[in-house]
C-alpha positions, 0 to 999 in steps of 0.5 A, spaced: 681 101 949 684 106 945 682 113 947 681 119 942 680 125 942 679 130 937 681 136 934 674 139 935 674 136 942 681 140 944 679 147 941 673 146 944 675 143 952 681 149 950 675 154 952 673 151 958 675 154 965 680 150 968 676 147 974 672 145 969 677 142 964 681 139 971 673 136 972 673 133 966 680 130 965 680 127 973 673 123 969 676 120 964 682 118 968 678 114 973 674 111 967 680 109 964 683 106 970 677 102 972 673 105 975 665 104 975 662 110 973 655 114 976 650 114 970 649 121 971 657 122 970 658 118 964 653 116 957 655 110 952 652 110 946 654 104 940 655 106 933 655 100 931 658 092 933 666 095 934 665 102 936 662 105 942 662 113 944 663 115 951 660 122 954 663 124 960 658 129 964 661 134 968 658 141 971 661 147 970 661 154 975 654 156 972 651 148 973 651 147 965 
């Protein structure tokens, strides 16, 4: 599996609070190290046959 981050992504996870950014981070090292993740913390969706995208869901201080 190859982990991509994008430019956008970067400037955007740059203006989270840190705790959030922790929070997300911390997600996708569990993902990444194996670990079955809960629906409500994780979305995949499919583009086509080779390439799937993962949403990892987090809250923030405010419940957002």
């Amino acid at each position: 599996m190859q982990l991509v981050q994008l430019e956008v992504f970067k400037k955007e996870i740059a203006e989270f609070p840190l705790e959030t950014r922790e929070d997300m981070l911390s997600l996708i090292a569990r993902f990444l190290s194996g670990e079955a993740l809960a629906r409500n913390h994780l979305k995949t969706f499919k583009i086509d046959k080779k390439t799937k995208i993962q949403e990892f869901r987090v809250k923030d201080h405010r419940g957002n």
